[in-house]
ZATILO-416859 format. One line per 2 residues: number of its first residue (from 1); their letters; for each residue x negated, y, z of N, C-alpha, C. Coordinates in steps of 0.001 Angstrom, whole numbers, plus 500000, padded with zeros to 6 digits. Each point is the difference from the previous one (the first is absolute). Example, Ala and Ser with C-alpha at 12.3 -4.5 7.8 and 13.67 -1.06 7.14 Angstrom:
// residues 2
1) AS) 486810,494310,507800,500890,501190,500000,499100,501200,500000  500350,501050,499280,499180,501190,500060,500770,501090,500730 $
This chain:
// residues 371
1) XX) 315949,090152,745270,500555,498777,500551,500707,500284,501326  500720,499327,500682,500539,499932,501111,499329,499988,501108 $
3) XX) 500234,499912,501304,499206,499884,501308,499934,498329,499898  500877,499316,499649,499282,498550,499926,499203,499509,499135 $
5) XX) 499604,500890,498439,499040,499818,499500,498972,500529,500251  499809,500651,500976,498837,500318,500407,499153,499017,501098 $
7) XX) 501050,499174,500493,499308,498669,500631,498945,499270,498886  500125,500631,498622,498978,498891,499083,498934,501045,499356 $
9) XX) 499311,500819,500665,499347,501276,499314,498905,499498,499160  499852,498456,499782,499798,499642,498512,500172,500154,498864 $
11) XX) 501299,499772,499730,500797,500972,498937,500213,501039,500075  499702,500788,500849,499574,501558,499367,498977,500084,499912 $
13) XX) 499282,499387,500574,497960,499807,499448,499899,499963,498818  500863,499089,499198,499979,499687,498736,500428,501021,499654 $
15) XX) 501203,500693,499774,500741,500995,499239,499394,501003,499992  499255,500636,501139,499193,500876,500156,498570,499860,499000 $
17) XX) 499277,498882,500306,498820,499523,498879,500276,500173,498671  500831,499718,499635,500984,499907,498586,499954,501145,499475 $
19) XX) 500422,501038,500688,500044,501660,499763,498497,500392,499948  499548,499670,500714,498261,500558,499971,499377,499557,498694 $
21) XX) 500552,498531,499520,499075,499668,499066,501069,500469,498764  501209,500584,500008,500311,500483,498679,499685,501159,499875 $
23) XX) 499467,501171,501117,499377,501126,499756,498800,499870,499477  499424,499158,500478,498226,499672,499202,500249,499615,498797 $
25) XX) 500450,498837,499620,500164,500102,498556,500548,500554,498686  500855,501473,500954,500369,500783,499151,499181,501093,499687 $
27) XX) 499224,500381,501272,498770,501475,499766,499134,499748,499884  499162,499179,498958,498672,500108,499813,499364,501466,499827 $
29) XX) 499119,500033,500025,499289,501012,499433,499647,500745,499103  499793,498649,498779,499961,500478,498583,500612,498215,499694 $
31) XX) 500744,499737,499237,500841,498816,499388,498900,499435,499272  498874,500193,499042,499431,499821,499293,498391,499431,500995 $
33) XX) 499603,500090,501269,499781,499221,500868,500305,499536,501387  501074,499216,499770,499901,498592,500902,500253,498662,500168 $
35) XX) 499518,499739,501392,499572,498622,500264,501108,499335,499783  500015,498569,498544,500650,499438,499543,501269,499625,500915 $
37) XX) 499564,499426,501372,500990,499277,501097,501327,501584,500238  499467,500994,499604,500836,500991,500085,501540,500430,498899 $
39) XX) 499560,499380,499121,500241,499960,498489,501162,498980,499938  501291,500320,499681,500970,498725,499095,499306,499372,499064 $
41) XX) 500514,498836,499677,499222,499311,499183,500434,500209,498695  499448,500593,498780,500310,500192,498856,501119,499230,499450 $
43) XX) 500061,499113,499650,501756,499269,499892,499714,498452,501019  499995,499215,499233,499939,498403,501255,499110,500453,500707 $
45) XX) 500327,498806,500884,498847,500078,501245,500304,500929,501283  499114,499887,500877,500395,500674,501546,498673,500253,500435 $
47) XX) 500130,501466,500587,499087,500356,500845,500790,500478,501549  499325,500317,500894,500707,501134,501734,500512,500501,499559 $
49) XX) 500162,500779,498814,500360,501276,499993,501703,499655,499172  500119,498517,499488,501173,499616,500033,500681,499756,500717 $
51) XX) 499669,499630,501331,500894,499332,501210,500500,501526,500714  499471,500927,499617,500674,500659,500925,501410,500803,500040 $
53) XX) 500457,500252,498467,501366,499887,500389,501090,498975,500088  499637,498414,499796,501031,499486,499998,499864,500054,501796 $
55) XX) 499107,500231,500309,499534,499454,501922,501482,501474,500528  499790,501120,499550,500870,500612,500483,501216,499438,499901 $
57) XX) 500527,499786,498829,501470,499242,499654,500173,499071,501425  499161,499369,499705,499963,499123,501131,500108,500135,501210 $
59) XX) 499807,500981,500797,499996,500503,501395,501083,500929,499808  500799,500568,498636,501538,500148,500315,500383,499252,500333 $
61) XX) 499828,498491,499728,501166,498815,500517,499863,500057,501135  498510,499932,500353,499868,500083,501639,501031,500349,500682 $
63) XX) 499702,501282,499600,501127,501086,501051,501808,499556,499397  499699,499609,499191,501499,499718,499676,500652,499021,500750 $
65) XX) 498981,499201,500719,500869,498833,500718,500052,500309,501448  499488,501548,500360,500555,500095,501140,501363,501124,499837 $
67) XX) 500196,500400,498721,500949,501124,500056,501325,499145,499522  499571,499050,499434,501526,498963,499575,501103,500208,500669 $
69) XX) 499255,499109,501494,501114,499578,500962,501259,501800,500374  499443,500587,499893,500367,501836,499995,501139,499484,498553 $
71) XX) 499733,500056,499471,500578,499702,498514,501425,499445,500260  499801,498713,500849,500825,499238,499811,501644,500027,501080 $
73) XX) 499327,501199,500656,501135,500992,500765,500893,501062,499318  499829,500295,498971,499995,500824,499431,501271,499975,498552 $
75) XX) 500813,500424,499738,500649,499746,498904,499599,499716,498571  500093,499418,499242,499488,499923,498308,500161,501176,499480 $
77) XX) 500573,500780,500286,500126,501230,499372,498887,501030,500837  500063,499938,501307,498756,500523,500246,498993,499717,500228 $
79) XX) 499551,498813,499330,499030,499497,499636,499360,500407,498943  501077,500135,498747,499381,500021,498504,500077,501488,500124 $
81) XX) 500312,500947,501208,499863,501551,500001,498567,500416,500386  499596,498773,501130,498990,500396,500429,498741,499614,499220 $
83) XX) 500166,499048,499285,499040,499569,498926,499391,500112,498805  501379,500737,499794,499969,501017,498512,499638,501201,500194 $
85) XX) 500513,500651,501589,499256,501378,499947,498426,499610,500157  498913,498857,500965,499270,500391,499835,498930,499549,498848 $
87) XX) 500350,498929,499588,499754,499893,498049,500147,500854,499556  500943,500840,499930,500224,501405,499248,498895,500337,500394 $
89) XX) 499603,500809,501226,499006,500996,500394,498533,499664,499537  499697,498854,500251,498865,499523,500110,499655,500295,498143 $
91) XX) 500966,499506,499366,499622,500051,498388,500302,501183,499577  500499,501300,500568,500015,501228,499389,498789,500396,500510 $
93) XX) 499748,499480,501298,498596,501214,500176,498307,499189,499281  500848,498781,499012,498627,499631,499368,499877,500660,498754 $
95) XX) 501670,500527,499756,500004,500678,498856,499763,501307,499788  500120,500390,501155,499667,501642,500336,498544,500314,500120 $
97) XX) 499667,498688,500238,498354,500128,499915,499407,500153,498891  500209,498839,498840,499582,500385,498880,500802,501414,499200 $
99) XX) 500906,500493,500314,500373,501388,499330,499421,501504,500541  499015,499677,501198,499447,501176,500986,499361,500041,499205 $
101) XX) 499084,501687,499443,501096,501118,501065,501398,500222,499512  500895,499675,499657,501143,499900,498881,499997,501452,499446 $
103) XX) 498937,501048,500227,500087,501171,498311,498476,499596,499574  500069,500948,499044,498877,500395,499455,500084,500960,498850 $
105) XX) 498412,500608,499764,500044,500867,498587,499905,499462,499094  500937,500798,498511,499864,499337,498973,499057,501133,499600 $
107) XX) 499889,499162,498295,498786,500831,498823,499843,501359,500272  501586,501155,500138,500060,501111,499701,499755,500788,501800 $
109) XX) 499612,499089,500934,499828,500539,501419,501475,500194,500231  501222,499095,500067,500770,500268,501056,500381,498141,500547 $
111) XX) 500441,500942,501247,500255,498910,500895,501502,499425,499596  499672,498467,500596,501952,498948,499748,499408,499279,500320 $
113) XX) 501214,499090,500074,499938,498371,500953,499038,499209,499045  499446,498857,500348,499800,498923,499174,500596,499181,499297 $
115) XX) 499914,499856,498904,501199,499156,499895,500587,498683,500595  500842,499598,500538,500369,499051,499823,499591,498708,499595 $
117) XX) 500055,500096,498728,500055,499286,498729,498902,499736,499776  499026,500441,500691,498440,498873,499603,499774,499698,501290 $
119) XX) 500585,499766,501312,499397,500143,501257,500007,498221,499864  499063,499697,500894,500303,498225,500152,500930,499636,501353 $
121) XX) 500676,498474,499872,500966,499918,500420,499769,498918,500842  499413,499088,499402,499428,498728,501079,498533,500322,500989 $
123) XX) 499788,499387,501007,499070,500381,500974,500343,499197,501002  498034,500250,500572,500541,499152,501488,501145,500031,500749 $
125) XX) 500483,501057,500792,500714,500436,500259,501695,499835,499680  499887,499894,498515,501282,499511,500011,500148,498503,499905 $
127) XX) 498834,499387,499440,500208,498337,500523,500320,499560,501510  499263,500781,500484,499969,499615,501531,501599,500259,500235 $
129) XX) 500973,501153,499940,501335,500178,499816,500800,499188,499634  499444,499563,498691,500978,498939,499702,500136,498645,499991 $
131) XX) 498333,499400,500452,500074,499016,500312,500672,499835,502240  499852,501025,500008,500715,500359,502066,501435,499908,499751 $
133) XX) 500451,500830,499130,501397,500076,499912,500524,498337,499647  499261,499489,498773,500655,498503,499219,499317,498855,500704 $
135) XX) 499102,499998,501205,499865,498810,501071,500920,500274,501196  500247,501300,500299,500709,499745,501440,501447,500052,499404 $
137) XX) 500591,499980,498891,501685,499800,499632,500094,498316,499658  499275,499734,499480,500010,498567,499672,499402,499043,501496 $
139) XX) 499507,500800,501028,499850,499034,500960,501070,500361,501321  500742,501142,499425,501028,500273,501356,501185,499234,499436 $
141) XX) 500219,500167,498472,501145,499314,499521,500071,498820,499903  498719,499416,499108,500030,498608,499915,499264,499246,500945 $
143) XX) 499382,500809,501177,499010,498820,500890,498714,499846,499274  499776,498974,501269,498666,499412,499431,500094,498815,498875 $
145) XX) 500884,499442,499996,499980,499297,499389,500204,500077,498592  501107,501462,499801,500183,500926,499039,498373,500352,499047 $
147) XX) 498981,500474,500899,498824,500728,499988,499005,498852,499518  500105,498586,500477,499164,499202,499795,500361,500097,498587 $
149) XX) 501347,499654,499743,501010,499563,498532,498946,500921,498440  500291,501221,501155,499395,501086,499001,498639,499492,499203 $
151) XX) 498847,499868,501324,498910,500145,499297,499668,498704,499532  500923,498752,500373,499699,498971,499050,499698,499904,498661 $
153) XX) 501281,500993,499584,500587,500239,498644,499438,501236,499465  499405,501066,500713,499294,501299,499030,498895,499385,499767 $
155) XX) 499170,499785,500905,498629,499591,499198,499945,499017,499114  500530,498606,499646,500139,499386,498694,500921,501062,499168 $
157) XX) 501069,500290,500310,500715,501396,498755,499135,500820,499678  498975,500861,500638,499259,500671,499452,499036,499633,498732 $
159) XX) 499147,498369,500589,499191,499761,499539,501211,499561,498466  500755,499618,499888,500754,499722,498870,500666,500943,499222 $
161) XX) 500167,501469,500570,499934,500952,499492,498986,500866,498883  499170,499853,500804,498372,500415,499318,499589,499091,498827 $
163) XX) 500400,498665,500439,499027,498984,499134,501328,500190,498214  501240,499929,500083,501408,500127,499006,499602,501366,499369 $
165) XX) 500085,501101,500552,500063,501052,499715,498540,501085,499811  498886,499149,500035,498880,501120,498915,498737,498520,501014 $
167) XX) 498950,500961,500093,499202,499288,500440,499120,500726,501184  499025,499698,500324,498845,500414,501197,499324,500999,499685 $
169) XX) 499868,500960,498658,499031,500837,500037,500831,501012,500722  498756,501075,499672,500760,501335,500742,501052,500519,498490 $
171) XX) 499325,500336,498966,500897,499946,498914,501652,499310,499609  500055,499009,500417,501104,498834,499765,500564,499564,500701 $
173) XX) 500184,500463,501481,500557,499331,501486,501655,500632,499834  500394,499238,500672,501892,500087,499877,500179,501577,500882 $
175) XX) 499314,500064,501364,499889,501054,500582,500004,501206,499754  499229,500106,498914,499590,501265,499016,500908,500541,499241 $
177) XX) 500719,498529,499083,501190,500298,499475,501133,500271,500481  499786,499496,500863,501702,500415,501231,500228,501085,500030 $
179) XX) 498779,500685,500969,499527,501343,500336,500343,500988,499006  499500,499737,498847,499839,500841,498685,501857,500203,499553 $
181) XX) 500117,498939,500274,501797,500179,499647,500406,500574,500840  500112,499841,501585,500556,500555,500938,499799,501454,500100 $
183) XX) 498781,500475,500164,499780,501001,500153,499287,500952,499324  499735,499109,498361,499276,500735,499058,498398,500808,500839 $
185) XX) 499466,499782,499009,498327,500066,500041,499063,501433,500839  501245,500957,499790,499109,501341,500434,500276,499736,501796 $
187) XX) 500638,499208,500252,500392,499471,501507,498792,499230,500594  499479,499381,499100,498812,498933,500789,498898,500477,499795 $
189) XX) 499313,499398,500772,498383,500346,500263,498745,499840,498563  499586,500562,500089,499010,500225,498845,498654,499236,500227 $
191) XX) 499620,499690,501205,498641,500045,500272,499427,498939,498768  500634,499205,499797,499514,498724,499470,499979,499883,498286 $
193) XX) 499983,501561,499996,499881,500250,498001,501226,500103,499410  501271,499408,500732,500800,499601,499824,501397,500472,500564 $
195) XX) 501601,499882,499778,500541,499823,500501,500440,498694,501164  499406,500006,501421,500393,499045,500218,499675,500190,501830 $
197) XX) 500805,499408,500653,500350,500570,501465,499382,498835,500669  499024,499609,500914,499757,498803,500904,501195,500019,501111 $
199) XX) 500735,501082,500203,501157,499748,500893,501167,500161,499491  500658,499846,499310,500508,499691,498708,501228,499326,500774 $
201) XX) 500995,500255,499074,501826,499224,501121,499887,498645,499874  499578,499614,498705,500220,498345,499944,499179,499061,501073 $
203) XX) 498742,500667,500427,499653,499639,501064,500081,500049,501191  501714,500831,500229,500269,499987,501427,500363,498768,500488 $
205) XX) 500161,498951,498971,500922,498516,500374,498821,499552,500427  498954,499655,499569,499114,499004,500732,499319,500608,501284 $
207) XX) 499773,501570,500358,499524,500816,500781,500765,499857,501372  500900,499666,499733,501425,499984,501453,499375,498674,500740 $
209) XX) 499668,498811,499018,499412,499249,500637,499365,500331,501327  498532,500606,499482,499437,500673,501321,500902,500426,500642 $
211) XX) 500979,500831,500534,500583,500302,500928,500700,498555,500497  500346,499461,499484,501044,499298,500428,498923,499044,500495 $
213) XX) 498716,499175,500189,498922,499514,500326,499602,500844,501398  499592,501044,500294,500000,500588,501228,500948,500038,500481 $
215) XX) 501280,499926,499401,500960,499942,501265,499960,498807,500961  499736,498680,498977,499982,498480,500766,498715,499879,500644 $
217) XX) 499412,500696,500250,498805,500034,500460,500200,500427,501378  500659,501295,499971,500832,501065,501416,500739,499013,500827 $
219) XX) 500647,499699,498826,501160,498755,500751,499065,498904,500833  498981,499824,499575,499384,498299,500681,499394,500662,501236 $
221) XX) 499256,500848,500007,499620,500987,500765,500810,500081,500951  501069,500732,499945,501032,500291,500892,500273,498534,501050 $
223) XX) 500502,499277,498879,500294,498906,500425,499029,498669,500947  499001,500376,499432,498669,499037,500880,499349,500655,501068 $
225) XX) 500101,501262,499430,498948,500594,501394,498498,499976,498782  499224,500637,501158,498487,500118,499191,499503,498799,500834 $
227) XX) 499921,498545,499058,499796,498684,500939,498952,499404,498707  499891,499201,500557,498585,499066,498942,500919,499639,498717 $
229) XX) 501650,499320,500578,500810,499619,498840,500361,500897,498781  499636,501571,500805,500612,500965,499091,499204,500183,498841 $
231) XX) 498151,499873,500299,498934,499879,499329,500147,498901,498976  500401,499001,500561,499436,499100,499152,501303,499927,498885 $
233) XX) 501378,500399,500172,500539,499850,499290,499771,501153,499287  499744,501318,499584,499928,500679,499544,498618,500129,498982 $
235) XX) 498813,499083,500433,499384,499320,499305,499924,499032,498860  500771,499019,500476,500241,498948,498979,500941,500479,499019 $
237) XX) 501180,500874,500390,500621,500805,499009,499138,500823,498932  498695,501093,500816,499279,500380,499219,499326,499104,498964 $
239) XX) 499187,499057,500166,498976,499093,499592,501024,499433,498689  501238,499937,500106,500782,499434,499094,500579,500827,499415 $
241) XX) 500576,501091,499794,499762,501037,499566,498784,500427,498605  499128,500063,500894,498764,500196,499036,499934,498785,499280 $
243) XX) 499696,498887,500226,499665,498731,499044,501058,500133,499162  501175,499674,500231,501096,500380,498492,499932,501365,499158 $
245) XX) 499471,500707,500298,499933,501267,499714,498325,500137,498929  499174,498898,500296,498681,499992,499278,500645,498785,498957 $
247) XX) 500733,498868,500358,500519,499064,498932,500815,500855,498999  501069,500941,500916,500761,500752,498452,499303,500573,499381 $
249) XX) 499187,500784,500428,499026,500917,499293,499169,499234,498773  500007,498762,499655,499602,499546,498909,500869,500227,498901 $
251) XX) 501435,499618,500289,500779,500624,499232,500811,501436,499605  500149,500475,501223,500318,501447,500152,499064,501009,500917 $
253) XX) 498925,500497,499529,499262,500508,500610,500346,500998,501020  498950,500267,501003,499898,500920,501172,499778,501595,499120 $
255) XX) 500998,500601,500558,500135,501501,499223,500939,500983,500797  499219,500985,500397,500603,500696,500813,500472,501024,499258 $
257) XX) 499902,500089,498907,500683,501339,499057,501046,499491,499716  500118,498751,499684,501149,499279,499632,500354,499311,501041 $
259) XX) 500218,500323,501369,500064,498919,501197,501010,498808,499935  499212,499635,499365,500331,498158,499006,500244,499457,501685 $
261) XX) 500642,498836,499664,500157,499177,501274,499208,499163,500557  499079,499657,499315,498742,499716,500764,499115,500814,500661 $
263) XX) 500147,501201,499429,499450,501246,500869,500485,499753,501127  501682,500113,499925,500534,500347,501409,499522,498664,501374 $
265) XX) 500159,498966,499252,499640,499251,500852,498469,499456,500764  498852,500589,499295,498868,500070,500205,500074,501015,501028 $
267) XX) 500653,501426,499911,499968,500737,501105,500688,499771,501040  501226,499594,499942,500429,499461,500925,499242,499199,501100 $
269) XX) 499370,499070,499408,499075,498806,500672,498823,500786,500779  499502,501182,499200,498952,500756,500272,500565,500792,501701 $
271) XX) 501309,500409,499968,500623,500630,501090,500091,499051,500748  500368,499084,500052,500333,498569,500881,498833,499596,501230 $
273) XX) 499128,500098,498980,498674,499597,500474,498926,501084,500636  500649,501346,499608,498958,500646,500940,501048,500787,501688 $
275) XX) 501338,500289,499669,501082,499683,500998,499688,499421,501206  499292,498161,499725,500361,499319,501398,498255,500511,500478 $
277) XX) 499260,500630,499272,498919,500700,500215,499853,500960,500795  500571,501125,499654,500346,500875,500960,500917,499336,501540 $
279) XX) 501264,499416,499864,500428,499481,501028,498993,499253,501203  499452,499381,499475,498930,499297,500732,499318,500928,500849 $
281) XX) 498926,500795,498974,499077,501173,500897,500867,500869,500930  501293,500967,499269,500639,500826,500768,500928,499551,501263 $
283) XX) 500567,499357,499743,501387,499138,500559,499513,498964,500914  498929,498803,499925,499646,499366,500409,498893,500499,500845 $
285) XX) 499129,500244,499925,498878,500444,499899,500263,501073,501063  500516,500740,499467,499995,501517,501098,498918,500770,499443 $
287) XX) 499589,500099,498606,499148,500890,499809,500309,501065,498849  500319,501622,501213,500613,500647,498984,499685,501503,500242 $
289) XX) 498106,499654,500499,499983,501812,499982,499562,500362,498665  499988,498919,499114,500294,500699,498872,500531,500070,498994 $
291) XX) 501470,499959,500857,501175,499857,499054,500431,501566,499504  499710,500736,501244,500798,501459,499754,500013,500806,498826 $
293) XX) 498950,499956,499597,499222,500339,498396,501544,499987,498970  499847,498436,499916,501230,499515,499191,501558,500435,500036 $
295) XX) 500155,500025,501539,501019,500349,500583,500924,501155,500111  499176,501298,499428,499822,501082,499907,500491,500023,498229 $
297) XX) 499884,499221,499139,499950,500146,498903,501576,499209,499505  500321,498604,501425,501198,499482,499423,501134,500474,500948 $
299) XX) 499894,501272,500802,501638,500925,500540,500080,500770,499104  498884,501070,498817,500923,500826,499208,499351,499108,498327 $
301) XX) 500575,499273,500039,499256,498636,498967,500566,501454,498697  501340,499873,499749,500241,500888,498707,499459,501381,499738 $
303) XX) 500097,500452,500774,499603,501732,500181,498311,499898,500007  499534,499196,500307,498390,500197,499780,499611,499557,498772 $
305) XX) 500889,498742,499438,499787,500067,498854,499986,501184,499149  501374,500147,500120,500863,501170,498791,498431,501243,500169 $
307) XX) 500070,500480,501496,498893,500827,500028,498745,500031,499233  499594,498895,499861,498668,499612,499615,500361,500046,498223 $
309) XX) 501225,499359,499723,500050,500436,498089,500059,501575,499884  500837,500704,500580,500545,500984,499966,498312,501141,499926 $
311) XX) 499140,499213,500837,498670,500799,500034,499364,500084,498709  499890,498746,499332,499132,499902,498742,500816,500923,498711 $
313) XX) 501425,499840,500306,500619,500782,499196,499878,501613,499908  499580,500482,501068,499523,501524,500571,499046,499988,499863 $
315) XX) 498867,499303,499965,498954,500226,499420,499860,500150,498749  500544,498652,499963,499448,499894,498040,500797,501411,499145 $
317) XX) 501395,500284,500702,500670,501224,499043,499049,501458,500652  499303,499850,500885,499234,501430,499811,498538,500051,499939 $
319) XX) 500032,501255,499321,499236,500452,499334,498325,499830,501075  498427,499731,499534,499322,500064,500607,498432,500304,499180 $
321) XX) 499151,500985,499697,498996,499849,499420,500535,499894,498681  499585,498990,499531,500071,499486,498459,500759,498814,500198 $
323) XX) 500910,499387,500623,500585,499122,500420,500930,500186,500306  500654,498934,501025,501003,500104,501257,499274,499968,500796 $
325) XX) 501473,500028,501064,499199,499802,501589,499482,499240,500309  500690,498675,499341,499766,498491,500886,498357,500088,499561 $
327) XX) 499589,499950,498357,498454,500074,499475,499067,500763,501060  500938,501223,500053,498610,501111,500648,499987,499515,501266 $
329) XX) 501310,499627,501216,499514,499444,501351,498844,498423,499962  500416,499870,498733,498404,498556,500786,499082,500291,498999 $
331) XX) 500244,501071,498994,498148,500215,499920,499349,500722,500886  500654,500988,500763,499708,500552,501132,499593,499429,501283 $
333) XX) 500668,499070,500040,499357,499204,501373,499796,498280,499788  500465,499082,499296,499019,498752,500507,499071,499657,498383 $
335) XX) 500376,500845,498875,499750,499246,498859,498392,499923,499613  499347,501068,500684,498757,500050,500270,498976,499333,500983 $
337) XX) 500761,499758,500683,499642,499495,501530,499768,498256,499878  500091,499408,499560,500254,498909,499567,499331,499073,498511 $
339) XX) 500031,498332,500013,500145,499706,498432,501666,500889,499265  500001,499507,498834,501305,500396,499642,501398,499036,500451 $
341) XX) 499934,498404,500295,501125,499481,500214,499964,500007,501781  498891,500552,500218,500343,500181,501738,500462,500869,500408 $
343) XX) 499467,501178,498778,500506,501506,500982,501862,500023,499719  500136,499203,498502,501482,500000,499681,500466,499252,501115 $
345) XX) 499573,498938,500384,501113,499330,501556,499744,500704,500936  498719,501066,500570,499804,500737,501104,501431,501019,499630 $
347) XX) 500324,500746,498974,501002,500682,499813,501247,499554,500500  500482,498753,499289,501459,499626,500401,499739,499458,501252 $
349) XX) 499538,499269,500668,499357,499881,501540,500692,501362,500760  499255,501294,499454,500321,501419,500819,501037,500128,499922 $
351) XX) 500617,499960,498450,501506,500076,499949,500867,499205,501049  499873,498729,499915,501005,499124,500974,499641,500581,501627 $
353) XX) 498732,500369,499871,500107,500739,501673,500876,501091,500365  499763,500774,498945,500852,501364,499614,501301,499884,500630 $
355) XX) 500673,498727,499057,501427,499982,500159,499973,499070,501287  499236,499174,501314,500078,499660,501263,500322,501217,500341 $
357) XX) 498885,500958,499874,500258,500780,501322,501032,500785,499836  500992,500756,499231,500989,500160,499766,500910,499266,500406 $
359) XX) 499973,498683,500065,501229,498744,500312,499520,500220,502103  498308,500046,499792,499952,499921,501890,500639,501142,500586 $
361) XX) 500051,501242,499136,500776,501610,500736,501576,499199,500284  499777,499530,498906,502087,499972,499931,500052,498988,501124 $
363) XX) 499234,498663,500475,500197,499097,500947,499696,500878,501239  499093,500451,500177,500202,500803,501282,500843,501098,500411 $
365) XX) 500829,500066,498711,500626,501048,500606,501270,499707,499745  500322,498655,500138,500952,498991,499578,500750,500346,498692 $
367) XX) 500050,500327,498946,500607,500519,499049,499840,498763,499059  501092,499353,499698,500551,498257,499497,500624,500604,498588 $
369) XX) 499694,499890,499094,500576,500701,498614,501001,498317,499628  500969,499926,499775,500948,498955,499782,500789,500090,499162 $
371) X) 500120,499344,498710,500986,499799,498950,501610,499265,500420 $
């Protein structure tokens, strides 16, 4: 963020928290025990462990509404240069992630690239890209009012998308089929038995939402000051938010694999409301010796991420015992030590420390990794 977003080190409280809790819920220990609140929710429904990437989306807008006004100095052409290169970047290095180490041995022991052609293509990483790139062009070009226009119309389009074109299972969702056409099957994610991607393109339309929701959030912020008005409006926005978001959900359920539009707007509300939360304690309050923690995690927000996938991927591809690495480092140290779903969160716990203190070398020794 800028030196004037740092007048709100709320929102990097948040952005920073955000990162901590997507490292925990990515390194368990052993997948096979943990604590449910850790866990996506099998298809409908919501648990924590859903809110936490639309909450990032969301604290892009943040920062997006202080980098606008920058924007709006700036030519359309070098605008859509600067936006496309870093959409570009951000979604090659999600793709470079899933193709690491890009060789390997085949049957007969020699080494070559991976292919290509089975690597997956959608990922956090590149949602986050393309929903950054397709909120800040539609809000430099068309405004806010442009941006409101938008998400009036994606989230009923979505939900009318889905409901015309297949249905709600994981089997039969329009998403799946999109996907499957677009980018054919050896492209998407497997986990689910299936061909089928939870970050998936068709869901970049309702996903931008979130961004474009933290941005008006930045904006009120900016604009109010951290004042009681700023709370309470950012409240009643939340509170309303969520209540339409539990009414749609009768008809179009809460689904974060399919981030249906009642998803989006349940999280949304969920960000809204814990926002004038932090503002209050940090901002108001003056209470922030223990903000640094966080703080530390939202100056190299991408690079500690990327770091932290990039780890499990080096583990899991080498060799350890009768295992991998990732197996043999926590039977080695917490898997014993512990029940089984504690010692698995004592693990990713270590992990997310892991990748602090790495992010605290680089803060003290000022080193700002920037897309």
């Amino acid at each position: 963020m800028s030196a004037a977003a740092n007048r709100y080190l709320s929102l990097d409280v948040l952005r920073g928290l955000t990162v901590a809790l997507m490292i925990i819920v990515n390194t368990p220990g052993d997948w096979n025990t943990v604590f449910a609140p850790l866990l996506h929710a099998q298809w409908h429904g919501f648990t924590p462990t859903d809110w936490v990437f639309p909450t990032f989306l969301f604290v892009v807008g943040n920062a997006l509404s202080f980098a606008l006004p920058k924007y709006a100095q700036m030519g359309n052409g070098a605008v859509l240069a600067k936006v496309g290169k870093r959409s570009a970047i951000i979604f090659l290095l999600g793709f470079l992630l899933f193709w690491f180490p890009f060789v390997a041995v085949d049957g007969a022991g020699n080494w070559g690239l991976i292919p290509l052609s089975g690597t997956r293509i959608p990922g956090v990483l590149q949602r986050i890209a393309l929903c950054f790139g397709l909120a800040t062009l539609i809000l430099h070009f068309w405004k806010e009012k442009g941006a409101l226009a938008y998400s009036v119309l994606a989230l009923p389009g979505y939900w009318l998308v889905l409901a015309l074109c297949g249905d709600y299972t994981l089997t039969g969702n329009a998403p799946a089929r999109f996907d499957l056409w677009l980018l054919g099957e050896r492209h998407l994610y497997h986990g689910e038995g299936l061909p089928f991607d939870p970050e998936g393109m068709l869901g970049t339309i309702p996903a931008t939402v979130n961004v474009i929701a933290g941005y008006f959030a930045g904006r009120l912020i900016l604009a109010k000051g951290a004042s009681y008005e700023t709370l309470a409006r950012l409240m009643m926005a939340g509170v309303v938010c969520v209540g339409a978001a539990l009414c749609w959900d009768l008809a179009f359920p809460i689904n974060k694999k399919l981030w249906t539009s009642s998803y989006v707007l349940f999280t949304i509300g969920l960000d809204l409301l814990m926002l004038p939360l932090l503002i209050y304690v940090i901002e108001m309050r003056g209470r922030r010796g223990w903000t640094y923690f966080f703080e530390v995690f939202g100056k190299n927000t991408l690079f500690i991420y990327l770091l932290s996938e990039l780890a499990v991927v080096v583990l899991v591809k080498t060799r350890a015992g009768k295992g991998n690495g990732y197996d043999w480092l926590y039977a080695h140290t917490f898997q014993s030590l512990a029940p089984p779903k504690v010692a698995s969160l004592l693990f990713a716990v270590s992990f997310m420390l892991a990748c602090w203190a790495v992010g605290y070398v680089m803060d003290r020794r000022r080193i700002y990794v920037k897309v």
